[in-house]
C-alpha positions in Angstrom: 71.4 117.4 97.6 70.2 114.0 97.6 68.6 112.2 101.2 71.6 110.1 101.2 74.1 112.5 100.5 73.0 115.1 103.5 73.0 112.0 105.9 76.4 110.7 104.8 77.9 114.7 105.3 75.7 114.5 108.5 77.1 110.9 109.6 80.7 113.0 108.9 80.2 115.2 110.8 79.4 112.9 113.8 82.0 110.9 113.2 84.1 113.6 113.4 82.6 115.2 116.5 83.4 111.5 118.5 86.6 111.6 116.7 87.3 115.0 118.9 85.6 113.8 121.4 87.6 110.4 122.0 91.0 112.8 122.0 90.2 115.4 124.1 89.0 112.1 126.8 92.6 110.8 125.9 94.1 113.6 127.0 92.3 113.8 130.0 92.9 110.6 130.7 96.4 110.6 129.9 96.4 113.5 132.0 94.6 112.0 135.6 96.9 109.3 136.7 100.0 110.6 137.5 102.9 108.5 140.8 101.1 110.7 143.4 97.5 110.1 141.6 98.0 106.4 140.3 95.8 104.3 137.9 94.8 101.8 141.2 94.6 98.2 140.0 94.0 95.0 141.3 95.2 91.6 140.3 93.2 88.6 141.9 94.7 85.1 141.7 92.7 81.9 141.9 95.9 80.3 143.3 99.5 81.4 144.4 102.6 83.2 143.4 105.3 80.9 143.0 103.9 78.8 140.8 106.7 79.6 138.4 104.2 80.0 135.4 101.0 81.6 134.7 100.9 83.8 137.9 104.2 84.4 138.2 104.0 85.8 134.6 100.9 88.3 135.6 102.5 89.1 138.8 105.8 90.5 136.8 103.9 92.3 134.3 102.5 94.3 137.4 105.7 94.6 138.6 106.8 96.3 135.3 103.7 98.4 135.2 104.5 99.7 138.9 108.2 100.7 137.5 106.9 102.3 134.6 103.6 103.5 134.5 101.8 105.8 137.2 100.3 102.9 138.9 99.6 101.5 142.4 98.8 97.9 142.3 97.7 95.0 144.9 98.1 91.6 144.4 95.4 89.4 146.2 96.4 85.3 146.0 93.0 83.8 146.7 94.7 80.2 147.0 93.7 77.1 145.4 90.3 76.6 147.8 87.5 77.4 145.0 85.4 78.9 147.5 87.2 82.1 148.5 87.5 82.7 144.5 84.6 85.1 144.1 84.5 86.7 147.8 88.2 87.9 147.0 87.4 89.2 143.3 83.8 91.0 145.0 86.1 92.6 147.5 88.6 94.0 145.0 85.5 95.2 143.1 84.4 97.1 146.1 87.7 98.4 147.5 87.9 101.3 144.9 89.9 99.8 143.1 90.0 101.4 139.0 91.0 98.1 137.4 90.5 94.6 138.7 92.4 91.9 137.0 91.8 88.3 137.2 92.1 85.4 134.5 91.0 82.3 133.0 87.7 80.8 132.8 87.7 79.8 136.3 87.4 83.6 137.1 85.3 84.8 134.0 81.3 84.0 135.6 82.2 86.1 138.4 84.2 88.8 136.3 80.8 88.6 134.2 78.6 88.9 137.5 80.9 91.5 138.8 80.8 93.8 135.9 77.4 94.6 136.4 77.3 95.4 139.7 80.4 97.8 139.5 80.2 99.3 136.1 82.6 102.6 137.1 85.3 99.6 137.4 87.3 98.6 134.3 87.7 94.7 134.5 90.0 92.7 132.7 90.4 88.6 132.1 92.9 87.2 130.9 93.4 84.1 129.3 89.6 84.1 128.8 87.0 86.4 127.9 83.0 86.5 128.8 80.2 86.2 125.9 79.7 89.7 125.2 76.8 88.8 123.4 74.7 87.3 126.8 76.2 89.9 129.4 76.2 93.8 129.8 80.3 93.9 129.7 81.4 97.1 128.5 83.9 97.4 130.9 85.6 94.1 130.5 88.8 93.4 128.1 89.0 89.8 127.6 92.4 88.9 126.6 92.9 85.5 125.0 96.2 83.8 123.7 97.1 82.1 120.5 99.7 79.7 121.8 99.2 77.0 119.2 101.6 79.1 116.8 104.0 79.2 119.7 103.5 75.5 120.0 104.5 74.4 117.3 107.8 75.8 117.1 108.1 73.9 120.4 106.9 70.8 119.1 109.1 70.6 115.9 112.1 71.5 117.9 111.1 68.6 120.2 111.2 65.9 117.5 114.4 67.0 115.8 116.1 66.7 119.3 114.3 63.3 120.1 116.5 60.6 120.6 113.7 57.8 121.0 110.9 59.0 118.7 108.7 59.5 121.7 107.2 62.8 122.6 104.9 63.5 125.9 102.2 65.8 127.0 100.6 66.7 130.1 97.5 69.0 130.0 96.2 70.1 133.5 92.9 70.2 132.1 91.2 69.9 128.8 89.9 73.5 127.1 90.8 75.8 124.6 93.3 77.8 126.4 95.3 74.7 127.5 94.8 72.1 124.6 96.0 75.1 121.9 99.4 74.7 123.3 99.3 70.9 122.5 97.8 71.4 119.1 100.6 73.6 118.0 102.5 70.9 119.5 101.7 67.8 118.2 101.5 69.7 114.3 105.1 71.0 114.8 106.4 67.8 116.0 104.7 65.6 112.8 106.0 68.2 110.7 109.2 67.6 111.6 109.0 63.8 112.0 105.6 62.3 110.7 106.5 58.8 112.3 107.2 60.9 116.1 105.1 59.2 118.9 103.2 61.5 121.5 101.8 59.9 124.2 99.5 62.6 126.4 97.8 62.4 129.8 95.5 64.7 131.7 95.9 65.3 135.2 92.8 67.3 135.8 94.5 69.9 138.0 96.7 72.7 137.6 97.9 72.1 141.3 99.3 68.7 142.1 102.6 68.7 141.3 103.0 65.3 142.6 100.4 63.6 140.0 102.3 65.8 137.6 105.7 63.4 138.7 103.9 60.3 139.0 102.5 61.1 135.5 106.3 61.9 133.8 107.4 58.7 135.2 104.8 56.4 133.8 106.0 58.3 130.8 109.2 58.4 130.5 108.6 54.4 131.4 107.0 54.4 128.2 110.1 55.6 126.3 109.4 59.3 125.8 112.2 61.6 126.0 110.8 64.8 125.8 108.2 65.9 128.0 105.3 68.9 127.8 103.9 69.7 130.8 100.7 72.3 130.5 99.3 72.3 133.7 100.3 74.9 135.8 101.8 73.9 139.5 101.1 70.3 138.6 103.7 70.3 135.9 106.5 71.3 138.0 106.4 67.8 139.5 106.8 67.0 135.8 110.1 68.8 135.3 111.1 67.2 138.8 110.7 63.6 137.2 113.2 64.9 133.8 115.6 66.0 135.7 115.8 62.8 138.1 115.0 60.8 135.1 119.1 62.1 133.8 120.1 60.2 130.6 119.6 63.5 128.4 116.1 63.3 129.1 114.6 67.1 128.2 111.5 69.0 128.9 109.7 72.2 127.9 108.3 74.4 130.1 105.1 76.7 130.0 103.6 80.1 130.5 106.7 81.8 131.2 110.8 81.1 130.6 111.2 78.5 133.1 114.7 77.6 132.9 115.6 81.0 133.5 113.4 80.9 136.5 114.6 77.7 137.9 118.4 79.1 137.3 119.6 80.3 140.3 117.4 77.9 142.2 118.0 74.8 140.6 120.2 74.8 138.1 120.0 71.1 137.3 116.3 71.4 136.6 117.1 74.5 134.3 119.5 72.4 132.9 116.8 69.9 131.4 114.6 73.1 130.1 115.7 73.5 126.3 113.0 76.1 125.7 109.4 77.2 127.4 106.1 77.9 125.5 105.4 81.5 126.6 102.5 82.8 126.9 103.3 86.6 127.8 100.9 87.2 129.8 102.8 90.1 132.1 103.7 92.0 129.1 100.1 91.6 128.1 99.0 93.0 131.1 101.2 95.5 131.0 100.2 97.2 127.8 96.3 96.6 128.5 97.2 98.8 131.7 99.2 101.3 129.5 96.6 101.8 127.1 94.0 102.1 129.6 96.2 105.2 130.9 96.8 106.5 127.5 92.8 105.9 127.2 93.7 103.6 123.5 92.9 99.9 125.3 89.1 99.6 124.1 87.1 97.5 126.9 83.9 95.4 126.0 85.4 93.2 123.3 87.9 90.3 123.1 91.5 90.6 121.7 93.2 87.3 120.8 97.0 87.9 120.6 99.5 85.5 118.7 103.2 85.0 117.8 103.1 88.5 115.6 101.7 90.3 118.3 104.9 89.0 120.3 102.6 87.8 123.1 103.4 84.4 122.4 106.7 82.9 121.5 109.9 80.0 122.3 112.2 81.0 125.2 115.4 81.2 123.2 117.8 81.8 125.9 121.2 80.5 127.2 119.6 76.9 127.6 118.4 76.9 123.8 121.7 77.7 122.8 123.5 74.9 124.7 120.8 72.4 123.9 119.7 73.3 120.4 122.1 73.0 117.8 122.7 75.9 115.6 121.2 74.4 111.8 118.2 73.7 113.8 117.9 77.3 115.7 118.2 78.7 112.0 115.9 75.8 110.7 113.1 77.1 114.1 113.5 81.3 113.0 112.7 80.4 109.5 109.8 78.5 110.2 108.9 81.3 112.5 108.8 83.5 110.4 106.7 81.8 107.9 104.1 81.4 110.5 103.9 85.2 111.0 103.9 85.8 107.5 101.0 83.1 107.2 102.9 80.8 105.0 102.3 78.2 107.3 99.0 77.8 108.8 98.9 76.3 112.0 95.9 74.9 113.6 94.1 76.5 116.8 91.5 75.5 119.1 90.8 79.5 119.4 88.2 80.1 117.8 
């Protein structure tokens, strides 16, 4: 038998061997956390609940992992003072917790700094992910978002329902996880009308949400009709200027399925919400935390999820329906499906 030959039947046999291996630690994990022996976890915000977006979603996929998984989780809102960021994150990283959860590149240095201090602790960032390459991170799961593909159903829809010609969007801050939604965006929207007119402004905070109003106004000043806030706290103000704007003025929210959240608080600003730009982060959480259980959810290494992972996608709920004409709801699946079939390519700032 050749050299090659008795290495590749040894190599086999290896593989094999972790093959076994990697079940029978499934099983045992699968086997440990039970309700009265819970999978403890963790979930640091640099901000607030309330914010009727990003943490909100995060907080709510907890809330689904606590209904139906065997965990036990804490929820630790740091605030919006940048200081307290990493004391809270080092704390939840000493508390025994098994998973510590925190997100966006805000978040990620410390996760990085963290993860090497407490390697016994599984560490996961979402909406960001460190440089595996330049940090010992085994134990982190970096979970990034593809919400250009998401955008751009958005964006086209906006155009077609334009009355004006004249788009706006609001970014809270200017990176890869917040100017994908806008890329999306602005290609859906020429797609649909190549002559359509978006104006854009950065606020450079996720947590002003009266820049985000005094922003929409100069906006909708300037003609725009349709307004795209991506900024976080800062773009409820945003919404807040639609609604008082009136006149059929309409907005898309972000993160999570805002009208629906604003309905039985204010239903005139739900009212204004045609659709929301989701990024599902809560369901993402959710299955990171299942497969973690299940022992299938790999750590060290970045996952970047899209519209055919379903962790991005349009709210298409009782506002959509009222809002968006029929013809062009058909005319929105259809191109939805082409960009899951990769028929349509649409542009990212993921790389």
């Amino acid at each position: 038998m050749s050299f090659i030959n008795k290495m590749g039947k040894a190599a086999a046999g290896l593989v094999l061997s972790a093959s076994l291996m990697a079940g029978a630690a499934t099983t045992v994990v699968a086997a440990e956390y039970t309700k009265e022996n819970p999978l403890k976890v963790a979930l640091v915000l640099h901000g607030t609940l309330g914010d009727k977006s990003f943490f909100d979603s995060a907080a709510a996929g907890m809330t689904k992992a606590e209904a139906e998984l065997p965990v036990s989780v804490k929820i630790i809102e740091a605030g919006y003072d940048r200081s307290k960021w990493q004391p809270a994150l080092a704390d939840a990283a000493d508390s025994g917790y098994d998973v510590v959860i925190a997100g966006t590149f805000d978040m990620t240095g410390y996760i990085t700094e963290l993860a090497t201090q407490y390697p016994d602790v599984k560490f996961i960032d979402f909406d960001d992910a460190p440089d595996y390459t330049k940090c010992e991170c085994k134990n982190v799961l970096g979970v990034m978002y593809g919400t250009s593909t998401a955008g751009y159903l958005a964006g086209y829809a906006a155009a077609k329902l334009s009355k004006t010609g004249v788009l706006a969007t609001i970014l809270g801050m200017e990176f890869p996880t917040v100017t994908d939604f806008k890329t999306g965006f602005d290609q859906g929207a020429k797609a649909a009308n190549a002559d359509i007119q978006i104006l854009n402004s950065t606020a450079g905070t996720f947590s002003d949400p009266a820049k985000g109003k005094e922003i929409a106004l100069a906006q909708l000043n300037q003609n725009a009709d349709v307004i795209f806030p991506i900024a976080g706290s800062t773009g409820i103000g945003a919404l807040q200027a639609v609604k008082e704007a009136g006149g059929g003025k309409l907005a898309v929210g972000v993160d999570s399925d805002q009208a629906t959240i604003f309905a039985e608080s204010d239903a005139a600003q739900a009212d204004v919400i045609f659709t929301s730009v989701e990024k599902k982060v809560g369901e993402s959480l959710f299955l990171a935390l299942k497969g973690t259980i299940d022992g299938s959810q790999e750590y060290g290494k970045r996952i970047l999820l899209g519209l055919k992972d379903g962790a991005v996608g349009i709210s298409k709920n009782a506002y959509y329906e009222k809002l968006v004409p029929a013809d062009l709801r058909a005319e929105i699946d259809a191109i939805e499906a082409k960009i899951i079939s990769g028929e349509i390519q649409v542009n990212t700032d993921m790389k």
